[in-house]
N, C-alpha and C positions, 0 to 999 in steps of 0.2 A: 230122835238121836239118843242115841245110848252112852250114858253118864257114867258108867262104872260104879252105879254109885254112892259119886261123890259130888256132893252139894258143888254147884257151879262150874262145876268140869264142865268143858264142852270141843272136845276134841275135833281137831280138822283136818284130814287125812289129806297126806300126798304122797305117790307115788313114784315122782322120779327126783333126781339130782339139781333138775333145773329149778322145780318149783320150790322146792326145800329152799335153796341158797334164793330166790325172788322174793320168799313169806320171811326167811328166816335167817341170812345169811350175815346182816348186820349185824342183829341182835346177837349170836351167834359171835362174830371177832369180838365185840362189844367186853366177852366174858374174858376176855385174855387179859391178864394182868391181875386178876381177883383172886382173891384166898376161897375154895371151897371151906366152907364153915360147915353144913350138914349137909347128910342125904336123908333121905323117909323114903322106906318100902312100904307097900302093905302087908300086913303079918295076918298069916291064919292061926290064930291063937291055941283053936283044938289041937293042932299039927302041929303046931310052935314052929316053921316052915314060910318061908317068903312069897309070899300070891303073886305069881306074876303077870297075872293078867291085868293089874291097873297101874299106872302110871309110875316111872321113877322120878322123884324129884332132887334134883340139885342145888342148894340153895350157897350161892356165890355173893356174900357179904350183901343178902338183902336181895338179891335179884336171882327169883327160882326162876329155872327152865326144866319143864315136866316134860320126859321122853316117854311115849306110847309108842307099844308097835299092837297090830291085829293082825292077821289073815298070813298071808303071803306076806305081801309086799305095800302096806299100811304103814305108813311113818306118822303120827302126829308130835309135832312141837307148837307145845302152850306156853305161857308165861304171866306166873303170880295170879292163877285161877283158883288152886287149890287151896286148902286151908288144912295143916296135917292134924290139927287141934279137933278138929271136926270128924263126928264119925263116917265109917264106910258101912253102907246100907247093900247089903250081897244076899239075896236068898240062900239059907242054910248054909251060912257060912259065917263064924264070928271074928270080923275082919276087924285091925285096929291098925293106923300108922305108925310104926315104929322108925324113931331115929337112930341112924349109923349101925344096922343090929350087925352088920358083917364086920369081921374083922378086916376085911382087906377096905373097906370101905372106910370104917375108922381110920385107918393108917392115912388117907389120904383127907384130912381133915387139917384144914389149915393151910395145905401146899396150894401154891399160887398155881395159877392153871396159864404152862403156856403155850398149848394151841392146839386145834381143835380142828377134827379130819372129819369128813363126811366117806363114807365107807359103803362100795356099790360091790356087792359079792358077783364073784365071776368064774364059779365054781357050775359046773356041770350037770347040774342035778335042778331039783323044783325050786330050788333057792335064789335062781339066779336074779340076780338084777334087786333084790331086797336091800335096804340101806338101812346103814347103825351110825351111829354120831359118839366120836372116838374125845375121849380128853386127853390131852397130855398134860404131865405135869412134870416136876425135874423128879428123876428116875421113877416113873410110875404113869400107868396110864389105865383108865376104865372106858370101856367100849360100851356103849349099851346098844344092843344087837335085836334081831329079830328071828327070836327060838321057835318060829311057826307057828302065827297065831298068839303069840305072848312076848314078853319081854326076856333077854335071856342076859348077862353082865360077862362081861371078859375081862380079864386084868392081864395085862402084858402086852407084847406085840400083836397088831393082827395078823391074823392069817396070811398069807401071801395070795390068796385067791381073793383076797381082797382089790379093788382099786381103789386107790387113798386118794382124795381131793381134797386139798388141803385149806381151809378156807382164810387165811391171813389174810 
């Protein structure tokens, strides 16, 4: 299996709505009421540029959920495997975790998170049926989507070709 990596990752892919909310659907409300305190991307340092092909982490007053997407339609959710302190091992590539680098991502630091959408694309095209895991927060919300094969970040409404499952 393929680490990304990073020391102890070990990602576990699912593909639809049902299995998501069976692995991860508690843990997942769990998060509602908590202050986002960080996020850590991976940073391509040469690029100065966010690598999106390894994991985004959320870290919610001590309790990270790391969102992966791969392929198509690849969803992993991990929790408190990674270590951002820790290097990222990428051939030819000098990758380093950075915290909060985006501005919109800072702005949402500290706001309490209150509730959290599982997102099934119902768009027309090779996308279809791909799931993102949507935060809400009061006036602010971050989607972390699946950009084809990597992670991709939304801030705002989703799409409307979205189906929003809301998991309260």
């Amino acid at each position: 299996m393929f680490d990304f990596g990073i020391d102890g990752y070990r990602p576990h892919w699912l593909n639809d709505r049902a299995a998501v909310l069976a692995g991860h659907g508690e843990r997942l409300r769990a998060l509602i009421g908590r202050p986002l305190t960080r996020t850590w991307l991976v940073w391509d340092v040469q690029d100065d540029a966010w690598f999106p092909d390894c994991p985004v982490l959320l870290d919610f007053a001590g309790v990270q959920v790391e969102v992966n997407h791969q392929k198509f339609d690849d969803l992993s959710i991990s929790w408190n495997t990674i270590h951002p302190h820790r290097p990222v091992r990428w051939p030819d590539f000098d990758l380093r975790w950075r915290a909060d680098p985006l501005p919109e991502l800072r702005a949402l630091r500290g706001r309490t998170l209150r509730d959290l959408e599982l997102l099934a694309w119902a768009g027309d095209d090779l996308a279809r049926g791909t799931l993102a895991l949507s935060f809400r927060f009061p006036d602010a919300r971050l989607t972390v989507v699946n950009a084809l094969d990597e992670n991709g970040l939304a801030f705002g409404p989703p799409d409307a070709r979205h189906h929003r499952h809301a998991l309260r």
